[in-house]
N, C-alpha and C positions, 0 to 999 in steps of 0.2 A: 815692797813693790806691789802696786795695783794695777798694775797692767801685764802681760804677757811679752814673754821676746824667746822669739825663737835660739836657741845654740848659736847658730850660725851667723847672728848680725852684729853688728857693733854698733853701740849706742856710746858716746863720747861720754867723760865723766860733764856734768853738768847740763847735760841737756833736761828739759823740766817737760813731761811726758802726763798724762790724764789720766785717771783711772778707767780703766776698762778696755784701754786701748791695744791695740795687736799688731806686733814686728812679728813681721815672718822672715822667711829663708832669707839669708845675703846681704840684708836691707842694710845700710849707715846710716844711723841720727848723728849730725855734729856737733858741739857743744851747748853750741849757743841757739838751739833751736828751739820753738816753743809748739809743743803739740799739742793738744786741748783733750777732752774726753770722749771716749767713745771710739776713735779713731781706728783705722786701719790700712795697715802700709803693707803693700804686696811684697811677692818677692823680687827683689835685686831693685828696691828705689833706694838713691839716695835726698837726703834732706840737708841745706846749708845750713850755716849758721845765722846766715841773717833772715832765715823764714820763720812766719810765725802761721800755723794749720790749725782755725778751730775745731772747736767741738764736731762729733760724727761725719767727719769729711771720710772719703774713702778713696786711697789712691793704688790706682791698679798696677799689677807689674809692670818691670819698666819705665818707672818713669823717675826724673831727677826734676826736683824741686829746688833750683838752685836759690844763692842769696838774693836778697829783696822782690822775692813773691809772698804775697798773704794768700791766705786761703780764709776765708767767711764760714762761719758754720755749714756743715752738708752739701759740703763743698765736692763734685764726685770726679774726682781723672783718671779718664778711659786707658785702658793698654797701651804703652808706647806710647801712648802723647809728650810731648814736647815745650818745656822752658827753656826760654832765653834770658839773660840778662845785661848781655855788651851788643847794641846796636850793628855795632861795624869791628868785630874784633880780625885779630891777626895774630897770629901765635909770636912773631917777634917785635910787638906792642903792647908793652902791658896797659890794661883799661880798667883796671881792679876800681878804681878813683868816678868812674861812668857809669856803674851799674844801673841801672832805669827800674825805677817800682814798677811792680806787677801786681793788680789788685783784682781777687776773684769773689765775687759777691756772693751771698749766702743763696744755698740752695742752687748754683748754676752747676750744669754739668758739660765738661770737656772728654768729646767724643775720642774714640782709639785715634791712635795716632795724628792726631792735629796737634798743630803748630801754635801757640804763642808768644807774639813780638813781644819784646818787653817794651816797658811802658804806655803798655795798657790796660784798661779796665773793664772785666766784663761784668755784666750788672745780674740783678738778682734774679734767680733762675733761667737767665738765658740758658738756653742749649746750643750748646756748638757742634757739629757735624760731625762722624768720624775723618778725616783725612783733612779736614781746611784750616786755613791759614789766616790765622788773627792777627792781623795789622794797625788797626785802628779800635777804638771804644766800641763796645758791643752796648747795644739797649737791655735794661731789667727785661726779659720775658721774650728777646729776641731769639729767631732760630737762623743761627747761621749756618754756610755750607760753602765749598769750592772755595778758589783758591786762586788772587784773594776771597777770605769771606766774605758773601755778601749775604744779606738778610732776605731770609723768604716768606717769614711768616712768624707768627706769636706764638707762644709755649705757656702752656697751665702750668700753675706749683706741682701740679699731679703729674707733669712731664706728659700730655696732650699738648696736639697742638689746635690753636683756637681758629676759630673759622671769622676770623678779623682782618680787613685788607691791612695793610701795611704801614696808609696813614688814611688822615680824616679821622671821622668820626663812627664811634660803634659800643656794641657792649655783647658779650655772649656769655651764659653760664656752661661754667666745665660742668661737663655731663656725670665725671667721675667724683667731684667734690664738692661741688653745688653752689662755688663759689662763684661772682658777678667777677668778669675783669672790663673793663670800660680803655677804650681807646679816643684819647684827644687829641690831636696832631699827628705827632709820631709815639707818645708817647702810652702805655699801658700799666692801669693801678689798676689792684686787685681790688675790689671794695668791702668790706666786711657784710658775712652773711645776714 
């Protein structure tokens, strides 16, 4: 075994886990789960069988990653944050058959305690807020907040935020990494140094 697990969690037989990776106190991996490297699972998350967490994601206590959420490499979820995966469930309905993918883009981070509707996508390095509520598609590099989320501004890979209106056109270098991100419409590329 190449990764660490604390006494106290249960890791299902066959679940496929990455080198280097760290279960702490209370945690459940399901069987069918697929964790990548680097990773680390706080205490008291559980992980379904149908998720797949790449490489150096890092999920804080608290949280449950139920089936069909992906998580993208360096992937970060805040304390208590929140997966969904039945739209409209009812405890005397079963909906196992509806589940909705959940797609978290590489490098985005999900604030303490916010909400994730399922089926949706947040894109890459957006930040989402602590406490707000993701209902719809989030943009690469968006900062969301409130509840519903709405967008208030743009997010460096360094996790700054860019001093870029919202839409139109613009370009600013993050101060911290010296990297160009250029804004055309709505949308924000990083551009190579």
């Amino acid at each position: 075994m190449n990764y660490s697990v604390h006494s106290s969690a249960i890791v299902d037989e066959g679940a496929q886990i990455g080198e280097g990776s760290r279960i702490w106190h209370f945690v459940h991996v399901c069987a069918q789960a697929k964790i990548g490297r680097g990773v680390s699972l706080g205490q008291n998350v559980f992980v379904g069988n149908k998720v797949v967490i790449g490489d150096h994601c890092k999920v804080q206590n608290n949280v449950s990653v139920y089936d069909n959420v992906t998580l993208e490499d360096g992937v970060f979820c805040g304390p208590s944050m929140v997966f969904t995966n039945v739209y409209n469930p009812r405890s005397l309905i079963e909906r196992k058959n509806e589940y909705r993918d959940t797609l978290v883009k590489k490098g985005a981070t999900l604030g303490a305690n916010c909400t994730i509707v399922c089926g949706v996508t947040v894109g890459a390095y957006a930040f989402v807020g602590a406490g707000a509520v993701v209902n719809k598609d989030v943009p690469d590099y968006a900062l969301m907040v409130g509840v519903p989320a709405k967008q208030i501004g743009w997010m460096s890979e360094f996790g700054e935020q860019l001093n870029l209106p919202l839409k139109g056109e613009g370009q600013v270098v993050c101060a911290h990494s010296g990297k160009l991100y250029v804004l055309s419409g709505t949308t924000v590329i990083q551009q190579p140094a």
